[in-house]
C-alpha positions as CSV (number, residue, x, y, z in Angstrom):
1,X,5.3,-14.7,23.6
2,X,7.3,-14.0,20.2
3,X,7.3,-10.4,19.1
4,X,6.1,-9.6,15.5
5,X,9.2,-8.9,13.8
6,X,7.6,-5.6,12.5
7,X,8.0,-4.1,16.2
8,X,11.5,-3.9,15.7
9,X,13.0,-0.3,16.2
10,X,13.6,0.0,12.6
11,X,9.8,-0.3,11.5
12,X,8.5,1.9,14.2
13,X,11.4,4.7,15.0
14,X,12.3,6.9,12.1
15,X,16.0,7.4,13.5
16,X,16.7,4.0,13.8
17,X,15.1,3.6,10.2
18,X,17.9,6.0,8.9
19,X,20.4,4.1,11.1
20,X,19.4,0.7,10.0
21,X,19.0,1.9,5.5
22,X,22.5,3.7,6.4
23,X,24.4,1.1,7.7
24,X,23.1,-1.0,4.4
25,X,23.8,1.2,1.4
26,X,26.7,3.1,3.2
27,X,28.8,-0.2,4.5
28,X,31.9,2.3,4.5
29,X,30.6,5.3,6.0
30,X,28.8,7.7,4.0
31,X,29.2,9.1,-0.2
32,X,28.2,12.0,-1.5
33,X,25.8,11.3,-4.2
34,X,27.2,14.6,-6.0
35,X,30.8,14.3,-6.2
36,X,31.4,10.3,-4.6
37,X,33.2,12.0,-1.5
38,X,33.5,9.7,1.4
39,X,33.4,9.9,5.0
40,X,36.3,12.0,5.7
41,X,34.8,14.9,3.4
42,X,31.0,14.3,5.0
43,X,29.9,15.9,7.8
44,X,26.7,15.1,9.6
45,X,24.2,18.3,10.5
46,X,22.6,18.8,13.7
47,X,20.8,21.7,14.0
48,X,17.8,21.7,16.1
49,X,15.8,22.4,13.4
50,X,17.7,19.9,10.7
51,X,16.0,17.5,9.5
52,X,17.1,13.8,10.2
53,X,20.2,12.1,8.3
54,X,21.1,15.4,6.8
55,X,25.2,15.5,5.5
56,X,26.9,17.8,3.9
57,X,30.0,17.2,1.8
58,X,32.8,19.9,1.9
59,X,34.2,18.8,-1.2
60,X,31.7,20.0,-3.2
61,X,29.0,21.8,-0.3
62,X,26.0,19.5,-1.3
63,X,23.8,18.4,1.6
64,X,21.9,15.0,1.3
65,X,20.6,12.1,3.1
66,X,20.5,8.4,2.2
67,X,17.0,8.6,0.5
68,X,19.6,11.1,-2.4
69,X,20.1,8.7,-5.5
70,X,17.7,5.6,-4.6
71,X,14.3,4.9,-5.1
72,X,13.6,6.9,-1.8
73,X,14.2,10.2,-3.1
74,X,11.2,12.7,-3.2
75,X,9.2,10.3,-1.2
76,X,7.4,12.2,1.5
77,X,6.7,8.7,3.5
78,X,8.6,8.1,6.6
79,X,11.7,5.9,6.1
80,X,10.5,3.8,8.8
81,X,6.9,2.9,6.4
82,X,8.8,2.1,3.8
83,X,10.9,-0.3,5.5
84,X,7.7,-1.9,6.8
85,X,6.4,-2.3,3.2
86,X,10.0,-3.4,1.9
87,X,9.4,-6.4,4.3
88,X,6.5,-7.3,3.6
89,X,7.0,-7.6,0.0
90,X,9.9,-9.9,0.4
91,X,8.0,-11.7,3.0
92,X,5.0,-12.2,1.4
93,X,5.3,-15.3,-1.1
94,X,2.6,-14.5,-3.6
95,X,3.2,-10.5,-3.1
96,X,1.1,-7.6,-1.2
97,X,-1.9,-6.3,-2.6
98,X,-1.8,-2.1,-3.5
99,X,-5.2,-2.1,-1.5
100,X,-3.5,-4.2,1.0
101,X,-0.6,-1.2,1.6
102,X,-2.7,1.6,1.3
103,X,-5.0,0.6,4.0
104,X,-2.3,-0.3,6.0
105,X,-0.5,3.0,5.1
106,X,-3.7,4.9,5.4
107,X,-2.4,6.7,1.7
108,X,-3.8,7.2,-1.2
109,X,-4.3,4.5,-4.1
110,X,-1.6,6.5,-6.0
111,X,0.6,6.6,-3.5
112,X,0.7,2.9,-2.6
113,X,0.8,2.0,-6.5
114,X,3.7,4.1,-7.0
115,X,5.5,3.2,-3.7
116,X,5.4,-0.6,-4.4
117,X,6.2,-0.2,-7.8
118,X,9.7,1.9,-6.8
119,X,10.4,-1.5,-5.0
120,X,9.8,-3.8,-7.9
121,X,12.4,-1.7,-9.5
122,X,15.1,-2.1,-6.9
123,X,14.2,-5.7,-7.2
124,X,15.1,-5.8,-11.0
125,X,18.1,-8.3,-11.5
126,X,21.2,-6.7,-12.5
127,X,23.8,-9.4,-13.0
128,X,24.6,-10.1,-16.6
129,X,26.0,-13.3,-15.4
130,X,24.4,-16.2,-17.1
131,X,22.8,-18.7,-15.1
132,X,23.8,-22.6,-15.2
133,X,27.2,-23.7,-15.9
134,X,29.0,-27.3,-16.2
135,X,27.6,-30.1,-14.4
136,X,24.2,-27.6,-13.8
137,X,20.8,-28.1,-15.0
138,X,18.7,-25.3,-17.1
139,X,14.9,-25.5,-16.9
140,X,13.7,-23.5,-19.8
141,X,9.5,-22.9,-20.7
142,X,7.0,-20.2,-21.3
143,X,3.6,-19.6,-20.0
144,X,0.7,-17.4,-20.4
145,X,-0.8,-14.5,-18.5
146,X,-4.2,-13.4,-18.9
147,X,-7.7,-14.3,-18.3
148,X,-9.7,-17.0,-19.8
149,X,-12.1,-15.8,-22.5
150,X,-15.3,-17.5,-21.2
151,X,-14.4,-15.7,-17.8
152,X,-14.7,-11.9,-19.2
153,X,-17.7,-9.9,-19.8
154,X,-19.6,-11.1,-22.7
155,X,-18.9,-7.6,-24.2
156,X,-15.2,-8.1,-24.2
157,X,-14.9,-11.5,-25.4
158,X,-13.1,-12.4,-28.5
159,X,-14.0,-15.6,-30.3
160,X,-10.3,-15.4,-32.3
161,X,-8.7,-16.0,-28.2
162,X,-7.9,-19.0,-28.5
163,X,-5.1,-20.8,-26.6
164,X,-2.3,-18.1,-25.7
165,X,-4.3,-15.7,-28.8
166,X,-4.4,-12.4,-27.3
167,X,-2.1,-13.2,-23.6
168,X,1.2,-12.0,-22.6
169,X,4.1,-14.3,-23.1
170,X,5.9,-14.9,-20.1
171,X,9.9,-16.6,-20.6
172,X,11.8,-18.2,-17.6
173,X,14.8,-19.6,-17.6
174,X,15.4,-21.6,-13.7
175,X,18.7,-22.8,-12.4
176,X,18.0,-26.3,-10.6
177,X,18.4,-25.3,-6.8
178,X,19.8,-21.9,-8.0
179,X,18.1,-18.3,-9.5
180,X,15.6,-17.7,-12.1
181,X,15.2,-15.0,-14.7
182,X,11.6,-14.3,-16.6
183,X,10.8,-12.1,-19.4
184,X,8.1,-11.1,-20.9
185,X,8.0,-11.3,-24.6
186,X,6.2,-10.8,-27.5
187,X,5.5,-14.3,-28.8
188,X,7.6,-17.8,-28.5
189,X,9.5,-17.6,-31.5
190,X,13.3,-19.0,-32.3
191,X,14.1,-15.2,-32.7
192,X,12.9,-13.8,-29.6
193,X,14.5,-17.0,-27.5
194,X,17.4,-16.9,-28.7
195,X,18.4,-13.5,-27.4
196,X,17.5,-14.3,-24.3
197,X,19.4,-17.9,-24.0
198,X,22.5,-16.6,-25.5
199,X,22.5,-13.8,-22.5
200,X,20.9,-15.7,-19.5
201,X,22.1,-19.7,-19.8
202,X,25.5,-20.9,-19.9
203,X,26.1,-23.0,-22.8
204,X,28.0,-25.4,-20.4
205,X,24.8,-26.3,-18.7
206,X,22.4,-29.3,-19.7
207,X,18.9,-27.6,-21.0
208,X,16.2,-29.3,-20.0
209,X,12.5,-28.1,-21.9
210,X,9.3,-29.3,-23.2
211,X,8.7,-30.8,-26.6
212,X,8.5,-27.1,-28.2
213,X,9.7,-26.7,-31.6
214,X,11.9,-23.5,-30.8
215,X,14.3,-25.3,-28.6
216,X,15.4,-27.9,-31.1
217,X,17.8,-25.9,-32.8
218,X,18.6,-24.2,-30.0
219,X,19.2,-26.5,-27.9
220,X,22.3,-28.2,-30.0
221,X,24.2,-25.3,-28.7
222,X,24.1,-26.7,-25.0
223,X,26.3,-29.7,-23.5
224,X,23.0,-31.6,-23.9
225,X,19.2,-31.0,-24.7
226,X,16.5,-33.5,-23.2
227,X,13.2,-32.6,-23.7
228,X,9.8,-33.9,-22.2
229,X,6.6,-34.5,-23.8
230,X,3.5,-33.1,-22.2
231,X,1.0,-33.7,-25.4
232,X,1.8,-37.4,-25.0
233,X,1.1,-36.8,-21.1
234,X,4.8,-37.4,-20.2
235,X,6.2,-34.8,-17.7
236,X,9.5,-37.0,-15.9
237,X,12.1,-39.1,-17.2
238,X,14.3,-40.0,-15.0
239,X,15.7,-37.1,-14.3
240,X,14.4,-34.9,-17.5
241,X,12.0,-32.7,-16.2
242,X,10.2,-29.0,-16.6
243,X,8.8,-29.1,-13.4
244,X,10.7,-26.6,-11.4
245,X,10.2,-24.3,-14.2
246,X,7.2,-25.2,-13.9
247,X,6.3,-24.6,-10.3
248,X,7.9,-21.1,-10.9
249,X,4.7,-19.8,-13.2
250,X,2.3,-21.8,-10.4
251,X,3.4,-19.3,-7.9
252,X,3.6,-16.4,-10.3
253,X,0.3,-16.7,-11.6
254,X,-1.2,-17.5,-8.0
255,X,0.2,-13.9,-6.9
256,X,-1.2,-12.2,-10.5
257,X,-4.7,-13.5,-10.1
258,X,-4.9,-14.1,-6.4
259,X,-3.3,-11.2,-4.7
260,X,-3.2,-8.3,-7.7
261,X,-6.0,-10.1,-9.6
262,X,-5.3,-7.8,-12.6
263,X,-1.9,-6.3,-14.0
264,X,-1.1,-3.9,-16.3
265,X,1.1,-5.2,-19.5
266,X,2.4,-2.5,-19.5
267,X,3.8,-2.8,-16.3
268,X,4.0,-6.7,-16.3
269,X,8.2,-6.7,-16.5
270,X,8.2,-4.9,-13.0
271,X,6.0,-7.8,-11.4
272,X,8.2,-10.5,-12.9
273,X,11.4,-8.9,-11.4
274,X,9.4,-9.0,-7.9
275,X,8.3,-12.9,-8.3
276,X,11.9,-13.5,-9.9
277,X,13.6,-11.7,-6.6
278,X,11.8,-14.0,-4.2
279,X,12.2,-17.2,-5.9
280,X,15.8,-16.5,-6.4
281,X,16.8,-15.4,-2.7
282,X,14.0,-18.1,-1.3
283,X,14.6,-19.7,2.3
284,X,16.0,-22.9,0.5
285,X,18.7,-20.9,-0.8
286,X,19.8,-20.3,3.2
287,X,18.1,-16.6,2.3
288,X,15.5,-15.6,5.0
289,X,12.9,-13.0,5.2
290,X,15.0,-10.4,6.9
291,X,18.4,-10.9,4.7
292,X,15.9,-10.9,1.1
293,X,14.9,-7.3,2.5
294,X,18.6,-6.2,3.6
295,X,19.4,-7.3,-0.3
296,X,16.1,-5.4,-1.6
297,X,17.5,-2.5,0.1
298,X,21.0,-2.8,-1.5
299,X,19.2,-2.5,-4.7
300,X,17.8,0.4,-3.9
301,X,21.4,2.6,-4.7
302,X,21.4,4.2,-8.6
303,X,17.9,3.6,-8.9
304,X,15.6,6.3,-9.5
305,X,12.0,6.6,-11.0
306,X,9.5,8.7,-11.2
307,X,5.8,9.2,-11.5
308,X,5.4,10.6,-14.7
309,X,7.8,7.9,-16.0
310,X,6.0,5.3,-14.0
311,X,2.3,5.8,-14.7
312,X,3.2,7.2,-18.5
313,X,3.2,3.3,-19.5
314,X,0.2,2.0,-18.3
315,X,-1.4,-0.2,-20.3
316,X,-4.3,-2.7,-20.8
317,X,-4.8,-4.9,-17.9
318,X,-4.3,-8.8,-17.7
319,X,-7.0,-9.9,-16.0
């Protein structure tokens, strides 16, 4: 019988946890996160009563462990629980439910939030590379995120939602067979677009979008610009096509209403980097479950956030 891959040693031994996150974000033997000494100025402490993965650097006399600099640091959770959660999130198509990993977890609501909200932000995209690129396709659209008016309590409805009228604006810009980067923006405007085109798509690439009247300038600045018609119920030409951009937001907004149900706006960016991160290291890609989480966990260097910082932003839900 096949073994759960989540009985491995790493997900249920917290030495072997250490081992395995170590061997990841220290590929060249360990750094100081105080003074970026290296391994022949680290020393590893083993007291009886140390605790595990304790260094010390005598170039400067800090001591630290891997969890010092990343999104680990001042977690009380075992190393091991968070690798278990780190899978699962990359695993888990349409995401993991915060209910989901506190009953799991056996934590507390606030711990769970904040835990799987550190991991969104290790999963943030932080190339600066544009996507596309000659002979490459660009699938560019937007979408909206937020309940349907007839859906809410009579108290809360508004009569002036119509349409997108009081949603968030969600941007994506997919690479055929390649990466995709979303952002969530105020409204779909020439101005707010543009920004984001002129730092996320190669101008080399061919754009393809719908019949929106924001690309047509726009798209002039591209090697070519072919747009489909949805109000005149076309969707494929030949090879013209949003589709893929397309089945991006179908997955997205299956995970938001299915498996979170409601989302903070507030918040919102940190769920697109999560949906973004799977799509863009998905099995198709020759990226499977266990090397998406080794490349979650390379994100995890430099990246630190608190609490306070964390739930200071909440905001009003999407639901």
């Amino acid at each position: 019988m096949a073994k759960s891959i989540l009985s491995e040693e790493q997900f249920q031994n917290e030495e072997a946890a250490f081992e395995y996150v170590e061997a990841r974000l220290w590929p060249q033997g360990p750094v100081c996160p105080s003074c970026g000494a290296t391994d022949e100025h680290v020393g590893a402490l083993k007291g009886k009563t140390t605790r595990l993965g304790l260094r010390k650097c005598y170039a400067c006399n800090a001591q630290f462990t891997v969890r010092i600099g990343t999104i680990f640091e001042g977690s009380h959770l075992p190393l091991h629980l968070w690798l278990q959660v780190i899978h699962l999130m990359c695993a888990s198509k349409k995401g993991i439910s915060t209910r989901q990993i506190q009953r799991m977890l056996s934590c507390s609501m606030k711990t769970a939030w904040f835990l799987t909200h550190r991991i969104r932000e290790a999963m943030q995209d932080g190339g600066l590379e544009p996507l596309g690129g000659a002979g490459k396709v660009l699938e560019a659209d937007s979408t909206y995120i937020g309940g349907k008016e007839k859906n809410k309590h009579v108290g809360k409805r508004d009569a002036a939602n119509i349409g997108g009228m009081g949603k968030a604006v969600v941007h994506a810009i997919v690479e055929r067979n390649g990466r995709v980067r979303a952002h969530h923006i105020p409204k779909v405007s020439r101005e707010n677009l543009r920004p984001i085109l002129n730092t996320h798509a190669d101008r080399a690439s061919a754009l393809m979008t719908d019949a929106a009247g924001e690309y047509r300038l726009l798209g002039r600045e591209f090697a070519s610009h072919e747009t489909v018609n949805h109000q005149a119920d076309e969707y494929v030409r030949g090879e013209v096509h949003s589709n893929t951009v397309e089945g991006y937001f179908s997955v997205l907004k299956r995970g938001l209403t299915g498996t979170y149900h409601s989302v903070s706006e507030a918040h919102l960016h940190r769920y697109l980097a999560e949906f973004s991160f799977r799509y863009s290291n998905r099995e198709k890609l020759g990226v499977n479950d266990v090397a998406r989480t080794d490349l979650a966990l390379e994100g995890f260097k430099g990246k630190r956030l608190t609490y306070r910082t964390t739930s200071g932003e909440r905001g009003a839900a999407l639901s």
